[in-house]
C-alpha positions as CSV (number, residue, x, y, z in Angstrom):
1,X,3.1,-20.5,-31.8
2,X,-0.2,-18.6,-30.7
3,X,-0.3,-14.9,-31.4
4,X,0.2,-12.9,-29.0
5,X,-2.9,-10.4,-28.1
6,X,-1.6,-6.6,-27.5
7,X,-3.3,-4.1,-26.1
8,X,-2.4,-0.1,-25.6
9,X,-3.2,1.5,-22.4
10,X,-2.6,5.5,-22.6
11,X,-3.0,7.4,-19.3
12,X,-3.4,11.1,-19.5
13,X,-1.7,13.2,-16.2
14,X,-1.3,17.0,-16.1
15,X,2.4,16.5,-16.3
16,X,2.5,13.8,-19.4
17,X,1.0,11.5,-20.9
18,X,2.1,7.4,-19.9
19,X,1.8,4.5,-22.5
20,X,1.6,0.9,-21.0
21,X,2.1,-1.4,-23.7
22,X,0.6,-5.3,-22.5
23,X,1.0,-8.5,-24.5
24,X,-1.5,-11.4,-23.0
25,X,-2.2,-8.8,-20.3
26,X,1.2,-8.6,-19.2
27,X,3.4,-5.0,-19.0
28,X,6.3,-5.2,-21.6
29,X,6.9,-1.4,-22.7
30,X,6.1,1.6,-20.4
31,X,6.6,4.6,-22.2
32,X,6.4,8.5,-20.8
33,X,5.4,11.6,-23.2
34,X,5.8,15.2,-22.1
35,X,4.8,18.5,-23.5
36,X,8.4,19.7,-22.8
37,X,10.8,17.1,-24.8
38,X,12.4,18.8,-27.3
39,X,15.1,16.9,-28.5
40,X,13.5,13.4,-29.0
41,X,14.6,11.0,-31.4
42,X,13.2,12.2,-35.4
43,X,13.5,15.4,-34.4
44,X,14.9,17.6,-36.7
45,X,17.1,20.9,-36.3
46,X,19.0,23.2,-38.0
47,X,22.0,23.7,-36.1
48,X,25.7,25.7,-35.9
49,X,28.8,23.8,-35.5
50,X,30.7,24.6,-32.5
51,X,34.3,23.1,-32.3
52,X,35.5,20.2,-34.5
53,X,37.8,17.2,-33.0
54,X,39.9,16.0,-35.4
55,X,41.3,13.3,-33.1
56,X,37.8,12.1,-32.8
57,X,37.0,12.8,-36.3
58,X,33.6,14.2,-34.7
59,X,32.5,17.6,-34.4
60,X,30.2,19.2,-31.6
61,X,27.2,20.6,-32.8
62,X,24.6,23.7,-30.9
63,X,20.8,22.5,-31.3
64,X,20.0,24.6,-28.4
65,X,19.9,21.9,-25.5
66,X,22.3,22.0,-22.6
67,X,25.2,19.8,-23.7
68,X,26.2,20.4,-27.6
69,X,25.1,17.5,-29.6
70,X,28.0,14.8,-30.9
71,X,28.2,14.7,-34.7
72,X,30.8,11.5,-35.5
73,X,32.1,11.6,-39.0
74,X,30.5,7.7,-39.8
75,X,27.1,9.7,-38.9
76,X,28.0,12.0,-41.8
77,X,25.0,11.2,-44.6
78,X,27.0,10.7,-48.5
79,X,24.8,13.5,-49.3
80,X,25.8,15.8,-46.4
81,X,27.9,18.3,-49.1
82,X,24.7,18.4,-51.2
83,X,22.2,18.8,-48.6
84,X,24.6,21.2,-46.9
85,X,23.7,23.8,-50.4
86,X,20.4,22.9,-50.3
87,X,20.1,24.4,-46.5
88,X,21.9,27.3,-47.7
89,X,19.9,28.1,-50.3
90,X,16.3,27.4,-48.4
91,X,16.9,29.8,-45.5
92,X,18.6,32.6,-47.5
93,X,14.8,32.2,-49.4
94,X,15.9,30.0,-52.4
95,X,13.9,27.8,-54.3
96,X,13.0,24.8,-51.9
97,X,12.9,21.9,-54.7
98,X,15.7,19.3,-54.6
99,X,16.4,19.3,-58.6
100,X,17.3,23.2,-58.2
101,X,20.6,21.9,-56.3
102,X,23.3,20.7,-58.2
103,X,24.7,17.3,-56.5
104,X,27.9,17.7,-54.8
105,X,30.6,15.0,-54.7
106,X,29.7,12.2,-52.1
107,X,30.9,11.7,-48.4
108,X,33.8,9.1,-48.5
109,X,33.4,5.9,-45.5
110,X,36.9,6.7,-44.7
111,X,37.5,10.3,-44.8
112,X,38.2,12.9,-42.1
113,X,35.5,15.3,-40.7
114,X,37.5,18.1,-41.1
115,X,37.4,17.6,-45.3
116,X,33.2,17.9,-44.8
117,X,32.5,21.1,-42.0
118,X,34.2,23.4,-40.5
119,X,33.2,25.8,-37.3
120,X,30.3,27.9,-37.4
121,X,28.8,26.3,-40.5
122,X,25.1,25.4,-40.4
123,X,23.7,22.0,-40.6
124,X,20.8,20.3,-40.9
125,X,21.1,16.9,-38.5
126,X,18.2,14.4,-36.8
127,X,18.5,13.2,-33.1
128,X,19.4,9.4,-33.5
129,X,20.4,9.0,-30.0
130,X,18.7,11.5,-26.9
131,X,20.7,13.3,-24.0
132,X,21.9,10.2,-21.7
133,X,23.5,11.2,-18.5
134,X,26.1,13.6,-19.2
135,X,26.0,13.1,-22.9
136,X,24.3,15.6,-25.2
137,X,22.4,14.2,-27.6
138,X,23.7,12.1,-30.6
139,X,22.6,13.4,-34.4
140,X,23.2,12.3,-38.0
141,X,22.6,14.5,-41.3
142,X,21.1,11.8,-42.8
143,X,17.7,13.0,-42.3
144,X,15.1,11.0,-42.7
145,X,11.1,10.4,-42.4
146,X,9.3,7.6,-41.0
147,X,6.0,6.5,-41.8
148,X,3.9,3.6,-41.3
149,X,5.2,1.6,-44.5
150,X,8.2,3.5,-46.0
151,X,10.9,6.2,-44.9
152,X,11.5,8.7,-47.5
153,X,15.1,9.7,-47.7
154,X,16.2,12.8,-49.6
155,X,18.9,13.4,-52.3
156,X,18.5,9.3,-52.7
157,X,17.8,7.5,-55.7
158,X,16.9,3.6,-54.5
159,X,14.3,1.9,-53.0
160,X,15.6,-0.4,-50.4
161,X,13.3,-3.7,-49.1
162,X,13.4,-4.6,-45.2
163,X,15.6,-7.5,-45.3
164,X,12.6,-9.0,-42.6
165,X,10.6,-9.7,-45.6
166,X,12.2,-13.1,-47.1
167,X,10.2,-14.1,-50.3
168,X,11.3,-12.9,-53.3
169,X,8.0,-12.7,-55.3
170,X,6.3,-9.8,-52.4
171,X,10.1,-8.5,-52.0
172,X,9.9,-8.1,-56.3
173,X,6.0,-6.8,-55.8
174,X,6.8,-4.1,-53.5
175,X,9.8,-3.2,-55.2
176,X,8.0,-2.7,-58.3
177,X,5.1,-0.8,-56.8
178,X,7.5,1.7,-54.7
179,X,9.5,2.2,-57.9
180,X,6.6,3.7,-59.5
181,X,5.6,5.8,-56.9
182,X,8.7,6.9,-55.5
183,X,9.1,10.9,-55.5
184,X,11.8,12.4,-57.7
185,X,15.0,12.7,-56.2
186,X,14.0,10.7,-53.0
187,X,15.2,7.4,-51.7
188,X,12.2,4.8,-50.0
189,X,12.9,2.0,-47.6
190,X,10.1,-0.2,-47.6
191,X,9.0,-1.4,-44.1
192,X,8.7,-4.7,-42.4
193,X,4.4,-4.2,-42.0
194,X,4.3,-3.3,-45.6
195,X,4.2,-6.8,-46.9
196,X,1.1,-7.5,-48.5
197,X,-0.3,-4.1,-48.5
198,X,-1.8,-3.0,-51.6
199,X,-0.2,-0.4,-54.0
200,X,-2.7,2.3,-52.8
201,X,-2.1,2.2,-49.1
202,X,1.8,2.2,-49.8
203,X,1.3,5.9,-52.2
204,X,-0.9,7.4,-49.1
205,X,1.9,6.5,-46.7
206,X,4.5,8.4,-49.2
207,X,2.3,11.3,-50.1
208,X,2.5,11.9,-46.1
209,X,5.7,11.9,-46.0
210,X,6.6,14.2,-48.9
211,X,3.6,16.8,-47.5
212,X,5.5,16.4,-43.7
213,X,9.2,17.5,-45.9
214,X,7.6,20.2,-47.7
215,X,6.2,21.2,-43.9
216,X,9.9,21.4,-42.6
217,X,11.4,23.2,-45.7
218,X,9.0,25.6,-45.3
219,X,10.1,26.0,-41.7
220,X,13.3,26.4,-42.7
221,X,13.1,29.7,-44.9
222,X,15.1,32.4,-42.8
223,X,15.6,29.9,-39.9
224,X,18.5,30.6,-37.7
225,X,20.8,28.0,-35.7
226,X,20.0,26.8,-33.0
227,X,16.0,26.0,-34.3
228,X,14.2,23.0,-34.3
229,X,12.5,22.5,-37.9
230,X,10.3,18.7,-37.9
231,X,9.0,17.3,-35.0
232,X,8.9,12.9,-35.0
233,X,5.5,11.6,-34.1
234,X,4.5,12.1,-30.6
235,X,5.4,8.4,-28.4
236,X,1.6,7.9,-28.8
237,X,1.1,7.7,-32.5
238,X,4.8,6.3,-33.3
239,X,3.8,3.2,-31.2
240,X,0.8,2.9,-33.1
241,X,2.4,3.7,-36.1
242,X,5.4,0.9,-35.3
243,X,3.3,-1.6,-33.5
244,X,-0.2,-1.6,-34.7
245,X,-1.4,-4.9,-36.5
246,X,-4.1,-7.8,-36.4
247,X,-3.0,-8.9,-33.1
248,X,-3.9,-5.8,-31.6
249,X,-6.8,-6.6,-29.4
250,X,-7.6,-2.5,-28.0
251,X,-6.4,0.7,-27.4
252,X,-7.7,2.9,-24.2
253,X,-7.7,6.1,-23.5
254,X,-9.0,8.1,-20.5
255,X,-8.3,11.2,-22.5
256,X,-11.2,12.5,-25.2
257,X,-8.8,14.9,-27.1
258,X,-6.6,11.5,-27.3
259,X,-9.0,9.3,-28.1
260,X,-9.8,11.4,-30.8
261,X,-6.2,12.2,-32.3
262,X,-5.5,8.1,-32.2
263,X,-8.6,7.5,-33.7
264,X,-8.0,9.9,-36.9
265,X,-4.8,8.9,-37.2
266,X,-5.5,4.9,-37.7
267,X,-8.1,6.5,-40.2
268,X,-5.6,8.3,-42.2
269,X,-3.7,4.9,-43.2
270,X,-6.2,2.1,-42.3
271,X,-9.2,1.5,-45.7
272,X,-10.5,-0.8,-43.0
273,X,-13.3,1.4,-41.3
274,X,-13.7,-0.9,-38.5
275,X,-10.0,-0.2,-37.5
276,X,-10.4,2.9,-35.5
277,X,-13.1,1.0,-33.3
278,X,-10.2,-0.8,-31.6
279,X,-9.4,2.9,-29.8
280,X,-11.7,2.8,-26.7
281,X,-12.6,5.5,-24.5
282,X,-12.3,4.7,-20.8
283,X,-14.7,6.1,-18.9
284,X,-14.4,4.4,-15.3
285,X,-13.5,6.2,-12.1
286,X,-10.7,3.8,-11.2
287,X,-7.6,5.5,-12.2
288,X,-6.8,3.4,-16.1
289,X,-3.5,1.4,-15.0
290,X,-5.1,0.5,-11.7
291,X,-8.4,-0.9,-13.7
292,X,-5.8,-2.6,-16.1
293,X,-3.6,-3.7,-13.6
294,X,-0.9,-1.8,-15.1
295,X,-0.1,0.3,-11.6
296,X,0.6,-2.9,-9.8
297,X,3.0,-4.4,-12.4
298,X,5.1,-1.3,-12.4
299,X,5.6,-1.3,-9.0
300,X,6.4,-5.3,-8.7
301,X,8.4,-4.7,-12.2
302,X,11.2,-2.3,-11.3
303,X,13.6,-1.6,-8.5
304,X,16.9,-3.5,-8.0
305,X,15.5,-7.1,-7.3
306,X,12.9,-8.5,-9.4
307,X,11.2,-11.7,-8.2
308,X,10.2,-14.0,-10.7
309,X,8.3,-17.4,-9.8
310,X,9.3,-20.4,-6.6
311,X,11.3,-18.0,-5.5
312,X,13.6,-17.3,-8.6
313,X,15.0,-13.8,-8.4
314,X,17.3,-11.3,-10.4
315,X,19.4,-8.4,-9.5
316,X,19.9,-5.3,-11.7
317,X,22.4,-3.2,-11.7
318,X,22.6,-0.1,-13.9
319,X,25.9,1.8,-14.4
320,X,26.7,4.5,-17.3
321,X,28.9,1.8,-19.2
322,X,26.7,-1.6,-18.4
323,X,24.1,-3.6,-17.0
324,X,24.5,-6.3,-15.0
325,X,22.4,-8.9,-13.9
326,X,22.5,-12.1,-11.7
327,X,20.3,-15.0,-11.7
328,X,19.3,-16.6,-8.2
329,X,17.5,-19.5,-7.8
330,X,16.2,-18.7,-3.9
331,X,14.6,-21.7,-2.9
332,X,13.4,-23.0,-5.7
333,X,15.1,-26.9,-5.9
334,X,13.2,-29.9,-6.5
335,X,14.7,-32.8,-5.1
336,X,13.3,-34.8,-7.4
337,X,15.7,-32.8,-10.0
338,X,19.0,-33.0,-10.6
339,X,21.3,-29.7,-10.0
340,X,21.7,-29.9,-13.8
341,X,18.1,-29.9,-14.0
342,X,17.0,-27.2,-11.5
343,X,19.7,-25.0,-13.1
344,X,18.6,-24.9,-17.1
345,X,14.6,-24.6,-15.7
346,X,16.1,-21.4,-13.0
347,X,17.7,-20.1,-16.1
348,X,15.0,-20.2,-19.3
349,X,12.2,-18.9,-16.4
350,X,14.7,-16.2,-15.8
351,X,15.6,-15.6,-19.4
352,X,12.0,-14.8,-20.6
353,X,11.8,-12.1,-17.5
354,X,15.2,-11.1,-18.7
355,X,14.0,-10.2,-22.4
356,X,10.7,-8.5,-21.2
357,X,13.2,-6.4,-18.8
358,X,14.9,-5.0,-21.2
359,X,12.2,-4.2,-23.3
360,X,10.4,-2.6,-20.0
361,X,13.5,-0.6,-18.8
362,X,14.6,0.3,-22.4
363,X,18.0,-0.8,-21.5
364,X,20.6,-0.5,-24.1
365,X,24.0,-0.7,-24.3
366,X,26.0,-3.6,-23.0
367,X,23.9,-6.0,-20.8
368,X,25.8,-8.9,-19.2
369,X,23.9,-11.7,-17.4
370,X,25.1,-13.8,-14.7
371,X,23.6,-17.3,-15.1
372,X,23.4,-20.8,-13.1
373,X,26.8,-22.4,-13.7
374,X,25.4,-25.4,-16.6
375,X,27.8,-28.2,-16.6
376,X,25.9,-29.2,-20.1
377,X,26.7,-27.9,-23.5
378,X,23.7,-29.1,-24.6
379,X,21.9,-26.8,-21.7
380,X,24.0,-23.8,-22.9
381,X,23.2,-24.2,-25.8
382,X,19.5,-24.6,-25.3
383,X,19.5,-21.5,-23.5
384,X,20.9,-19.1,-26.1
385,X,18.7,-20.5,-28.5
386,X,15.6,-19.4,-26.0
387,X,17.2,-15.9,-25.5
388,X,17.2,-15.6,-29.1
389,X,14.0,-16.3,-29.6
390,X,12.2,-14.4,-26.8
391,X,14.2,-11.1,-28.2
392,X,12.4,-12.0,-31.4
393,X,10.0,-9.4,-30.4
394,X,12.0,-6.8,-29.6
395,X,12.1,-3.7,-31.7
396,X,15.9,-2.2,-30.9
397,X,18.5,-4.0,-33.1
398,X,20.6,-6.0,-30.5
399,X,22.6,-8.9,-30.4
400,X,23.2,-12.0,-28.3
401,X,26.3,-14.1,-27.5
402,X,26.4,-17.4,-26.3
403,X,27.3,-18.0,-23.1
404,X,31.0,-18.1,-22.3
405,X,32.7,-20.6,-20.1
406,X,32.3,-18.5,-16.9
407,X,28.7,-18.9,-17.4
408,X,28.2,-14.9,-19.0
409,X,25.7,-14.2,-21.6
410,X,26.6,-11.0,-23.2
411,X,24.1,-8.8,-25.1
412,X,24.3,-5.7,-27.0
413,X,20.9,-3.5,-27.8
414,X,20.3,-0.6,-29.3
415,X,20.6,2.5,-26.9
416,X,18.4,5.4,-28.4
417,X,17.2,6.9,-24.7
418,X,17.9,7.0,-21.0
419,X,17.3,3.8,-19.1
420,X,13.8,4.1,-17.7
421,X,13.5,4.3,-13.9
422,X,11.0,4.4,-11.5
423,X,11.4,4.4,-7.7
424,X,9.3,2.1,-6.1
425,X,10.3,2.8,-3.1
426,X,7.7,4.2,-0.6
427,X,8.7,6.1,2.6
428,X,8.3,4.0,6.4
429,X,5.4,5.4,7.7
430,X,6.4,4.6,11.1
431,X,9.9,5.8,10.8
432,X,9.6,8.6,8.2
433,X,13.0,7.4,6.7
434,X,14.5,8.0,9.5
435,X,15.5,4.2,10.4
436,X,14.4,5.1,14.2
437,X,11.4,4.4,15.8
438,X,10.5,4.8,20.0
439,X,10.6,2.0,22.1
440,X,8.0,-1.2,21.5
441,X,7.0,-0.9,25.2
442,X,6.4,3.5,24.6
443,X,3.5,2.6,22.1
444,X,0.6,1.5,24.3
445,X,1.6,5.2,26.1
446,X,1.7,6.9,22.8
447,X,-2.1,5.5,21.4
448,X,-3.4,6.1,24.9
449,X,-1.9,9.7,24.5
450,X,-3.9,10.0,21.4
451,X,-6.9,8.8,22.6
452,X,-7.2,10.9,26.0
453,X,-6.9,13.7,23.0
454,X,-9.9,12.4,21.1
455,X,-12.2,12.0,23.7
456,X,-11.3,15.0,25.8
457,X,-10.1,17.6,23.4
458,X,-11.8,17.1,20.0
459,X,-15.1,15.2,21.7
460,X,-15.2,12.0,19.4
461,X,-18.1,9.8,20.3
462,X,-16.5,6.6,18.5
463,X,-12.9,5.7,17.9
464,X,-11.6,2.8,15.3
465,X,-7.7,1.7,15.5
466,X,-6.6,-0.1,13.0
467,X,-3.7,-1.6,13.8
468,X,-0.9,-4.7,12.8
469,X,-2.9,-8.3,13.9
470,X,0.6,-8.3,16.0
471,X,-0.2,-4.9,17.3
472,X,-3.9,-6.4,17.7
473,X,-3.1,-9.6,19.9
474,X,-1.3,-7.7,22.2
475,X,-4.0,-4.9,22.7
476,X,-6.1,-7.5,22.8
477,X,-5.4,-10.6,24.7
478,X,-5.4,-11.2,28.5
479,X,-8.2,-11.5,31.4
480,X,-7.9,-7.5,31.7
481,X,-6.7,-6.5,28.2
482,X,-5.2,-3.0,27.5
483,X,-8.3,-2.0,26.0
484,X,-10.6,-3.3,28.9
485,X,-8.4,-1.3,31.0
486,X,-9.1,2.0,28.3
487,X,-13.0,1.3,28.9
488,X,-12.6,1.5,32.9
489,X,-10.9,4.4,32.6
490,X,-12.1,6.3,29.9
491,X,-16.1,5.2,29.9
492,X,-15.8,4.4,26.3
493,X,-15.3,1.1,24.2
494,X,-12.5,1.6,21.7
495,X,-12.7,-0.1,18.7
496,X,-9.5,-2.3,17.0
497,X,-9.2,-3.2,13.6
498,X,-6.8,-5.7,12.3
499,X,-4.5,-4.7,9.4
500,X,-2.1,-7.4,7.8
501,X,-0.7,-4.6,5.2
502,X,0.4,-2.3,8.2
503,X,3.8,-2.3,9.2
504,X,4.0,-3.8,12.7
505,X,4.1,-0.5,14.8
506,X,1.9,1.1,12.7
507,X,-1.7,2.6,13.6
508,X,-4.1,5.0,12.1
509,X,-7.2,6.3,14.3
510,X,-11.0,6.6,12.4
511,X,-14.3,8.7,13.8
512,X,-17.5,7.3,13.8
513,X,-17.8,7.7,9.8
514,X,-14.8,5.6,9.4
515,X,-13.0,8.6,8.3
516,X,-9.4,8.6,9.4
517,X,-8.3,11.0,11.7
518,X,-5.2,12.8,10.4
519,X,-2.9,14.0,13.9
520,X,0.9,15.1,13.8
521,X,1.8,12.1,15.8
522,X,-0.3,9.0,14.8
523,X,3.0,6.6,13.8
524,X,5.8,6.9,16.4
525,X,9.0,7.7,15.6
C-alpha cells in the first residue's frame, strides 16, 4: 500500500487560527484554535469540589467554566489520595518534590466516591473530555503529560510500551532505554512514533516533560480553586507533535510568528536539521485554503447531504445521543451489474467517505450507518473488513461492528470535543431568505427602473448587466428585443452579460470600469 503524502495547511484569522489537515491533497481533519479556549483537552486545573452524587458515584467539580465539570469515580487515578497531599502541601508553600510525600493507600476499581473526596476539598484534575452541549467538561486526576515519544505520569513506577508496537526485540529496546532514563517516582508510556528512535531523542522528549511538571508545580504554590495550572499544546503543535512523520510532504503557514513557533518546535525534538525546512511560509495573495483548495472542500464536505461520486450520496444526522447516516445510491446503476453488484460497489465508495467524515466532523459517540440491503454474506463481510481498514488511520480509539441483519453498521469512537460544524449555507440573494420573490413578469419593470436611475440620476456613461443566460435569452431574443427597445428610448446601448452561477432572477449592474454598482434594490424580492 503506497504511503500516503500529508500535508498541514495553517490559516491565521483575527479571530483563530484554522488547521486543514490533507492526505493526497484531500481534506481529512479541519481543526479551529482560539485565543479564548480555556478548558481544552490536557488542560490542567486545580479545582474545588462542589456536590458529590453517591448514586452516580461521581462528584461535580468547579474549574471556573459555566457548567461544573463531571468527576466519575472509574476517572479516579490509584494515586488520587497521594496526589491529593502532595496538592496540599505545594499550595500551602511545601516542598514540591514527589519523594517528600509519603504514598497513601491506592484507589480501589470498585470502591465508592464518597470513601476518596468529600465537598469543598481541592483537587488537581485534567480535562479528558471538553464542554459538549449542555455537559460541562469531563476530568480525571490522573494527570498526565504528553510529549512527542512518552507521557510522563506522576506517583508511577512502570514504563508501559504502546501495544501498536508488535516486535518484541524494539518493544525489549525501548523498554530498556526508558528504564534507564525514567525520572524517579514517575511512570512513562512509550509512544507508537517512538519505535526506532534512538536513546538520545527519547531522554530530550522526557527532560521536556519533567521541565513542563516542574512549570505547573510552580504554578501551583498559593493557587486557589478554581485556577487553571498547565496548559496542553496549542491544536497547532499537538498535531505536529501527534502526526508528524516521513510521509509528511509540508507545512504552510501564512502567519510569520507561526511559521516561526512551528519551526522551533520541530527543532527542539528533530536531530535531523533539514526537518524544519518542511514548514513553509506562504506568501501569496490568494487567501491559503483557497490556493490549497481547502475553502472549496469545506464547503462541498459539510452540511446534511454529502455527495460522493455517479451520483452516490449520504445523509447525516447529528443528534446529542447519535449519529445517523444513510447510504443512497441516486442514480448510480449499471445495468450491466447485478443489484448485488451495484449495492457492495454503492457501499465501499460510501464507506471510505464515511471514515474520512468522521475524521472531518470529529464525530464521536455512537455512529450508526444505514447501508444498501446486501443479500451476500460474503459482501457483508467484505465491507466490514474495508471499514476496518479505512479507520486504520484514525487517531480516536473507536470500534466497529459488523453489520447486523437489518443492514446497520454500528460504530463507537472516541468523543473528546463537540461535533464540528460549519454552515454552508449561503443566504438567496434574490430572496434574502425570505422564500418570496416579485412576479417573473415585474423584473423587466424593475431593471428598467434601475436603469432610468443610472442614466438620469447618477449620469453613468456605460452600463453592464450581468444576468442568468435564462435571464439573458429573454432580454435578448426577438426582432425588437427588450434591450433594442431600452436603446430607442434611452439613447444608450446597454450591455448584457451572461452568468451561469447566478440564480435565475438574479442581476447585478457594473459602470464603465466594470465595477459593480451597489443599489438598495438590485435583486427583487
Amino acid at each position: 500500500m503506497p504511503e500516503v503524502t500529508k500535508e498541514l495547511v495553517i490559516a491565521n484569522h483575527p479571530d483563530c487560527v484554522q488547521i486543514a489537515l490533507l492526505e493526497d491533497k484531500r481534506l481529512v481533519e479541519l481543526h479551529r484554535e482560539t485565543p479564548s479556549e480555556q478548558f481544552c483537552v490536557g488542560n490542567v486545573f486545580v479545582g474545588k469540589v462542589r456536590k458529590i452524587m453517591p448514586g452516580l458515584n461521581a462528584a461535580f467539580v468547579n474549574i471556573g467554566s459555566d457548567k461544573d465539570a463531571f468527576l466519575h469515580y472509574m476517572d479516579l487515578s490509584v494515586t488520587t489520595r497521594t496526589m491529593n497531599e502532595y496538592v496540599k502541601t505545594v499550595i500551602g508553600g511545601g516542598r514540591r518534590s514527589l519523594s517528600s510525600i509519603e504514598a497513601q493507600p491506592p484507589v480501589a476499581k470498585g470502591g465508592k466516591i464518597t470513601d476518596v473526596i468529600s465537598p469543598g476539598q481541592t483537587l488537581l484534575v485534567q480535562i479528558a473530555k471538553e464542554c459538549i452541549s449542555t455537559k460541562g467538561p469531563r476530568i480525571t486526576t490522573e494527570i498526565s503529560f504528553a510529549g512527542r515519544y512518552a507521557v510522563l505520569v506522576p506517583f508511577g513506577d512502570k514504563v508501559f510500551i504502546s501495544q501498536k508496537i508488535k516486535g518484541n526485540t524494539e518493544r525489549k529496546r525501548l523498554r530498556q532505554i526508558v528504564t534507564g532514563l525514567r525520572p524517579k517516582n514517575f511512570g512513562v508510556i512509550v509512544r507508537t512514533i517512538a519505535q526506532g528512535k534512538t536513546a538520545e531523542e527519547l531522554e530530550n522528549d522526557i527532560k521536556q516533560l519533567v521541565t513542563r511538571w516542574q512549570a505547573m508545580t510552580a504554578t501551583l504554590i498559593g493557587a486557589e480553586a478554581p485556577a487553571k495550572v498547565a496548559t496542553e499544546l496549542d491544536r497547532t503543535t499537538a498535531l505536529i507533535r501527534d502526526l508528524l512523520n516521513d510521509s509528511f510532504h509540508a507545512i504552510y503557514v501564512d502567519n510569520k510568528e507561526i511559521y516561526i513557533e512551528v519551526r522551533n518546535y520541530i527543532r527542539s525534538f528533530s536531530d535531523k536539521v533539514n526537518d524544519a525546512d518542511i514548514v513553509k511560509l506562504y506568501k501569496e495573495k490568494q487567501p491559503i485554503f483557497e490556493h490549497f483548495n481547502v475553502a472549496k472542500q469545506i464547503k462541498g464536505s459539510f452540511g446534511k447531504i454529502v455527495t460522493i461520486k455517479n451520483g452516490i450520496y449520504l445523509i447525516i444526522e447529528q443528534t446529542e445521543a447519535l449519529c445517523v447516516i444513510d447510504v443512497n445510491s441516486g442514480n448510480r446503476v449499471k445495468s450491466s451489474n447485478s443489484q448485488e453488484e451495484n449495492a457492495i460497489q454503492v457501499n465501499l465508495a460510501a464507506a471510505e467517505e464515511i471514515a474520512r467524515q468522521m475524521r472531518l466532523r470529529d464525530i464521536g459517540g455512537i455512529i450508526v450507518i444505514d447501508f444498501i440491503d446486501m443479500a451476500t454474506a460474503a459482501n457483508r463481510t467484505l465491507l466490514y473488513k474495508r471499514m476496518n481498514e479505512l479507520m486504520t488511520g484514525d487517531r480516536s480509539r473507536h470500534t466497529v461492528l459488523p453489520l447486523s441483519k437489518f443492514g446497520l453498521m454500528q460504530i463507537t469512537r472516541q468523543r473528546l470535543r463537540p461535533v464540528t460544524t460549519i454552515d454552508t449555507l449561503e443566504q438567496c440573494p434574490v430572496c434574502h431568505g425570505t422564500g418570496k420573490i416579485k412576479p417573473a413578469i415585474l423584473i423587466e419593470e424593475s431593471i428598467e427602473n434601475i436603469i432610468e436611475f443610472l442614466i438620469y440620476k447618477q449620469s453613468e456613461p456605460k452600463i453592464t448587466i450581468e444576468v442568468h443566460p435564462f435571464l439573458y435569452a429573454y432580454l435578448t431574443k426577438g426582432f425588437i428585443s427588450k434591450r433594442v427597445k431600452w436603446y430607442f428610448k434611452y439613447k444608450k446601448w446597454i450591455r448584457l452579460r451572461q452568468n451561469s452561477n447566478s440564480h435565475l432572477l438574479q442581476y447585478k449592474f457594473f459602470n464603465k470600469d466594470m465595477e459593480e454598482i451597489i443599489l438598495w434594490d438590485t435583486n427583487p424580492q
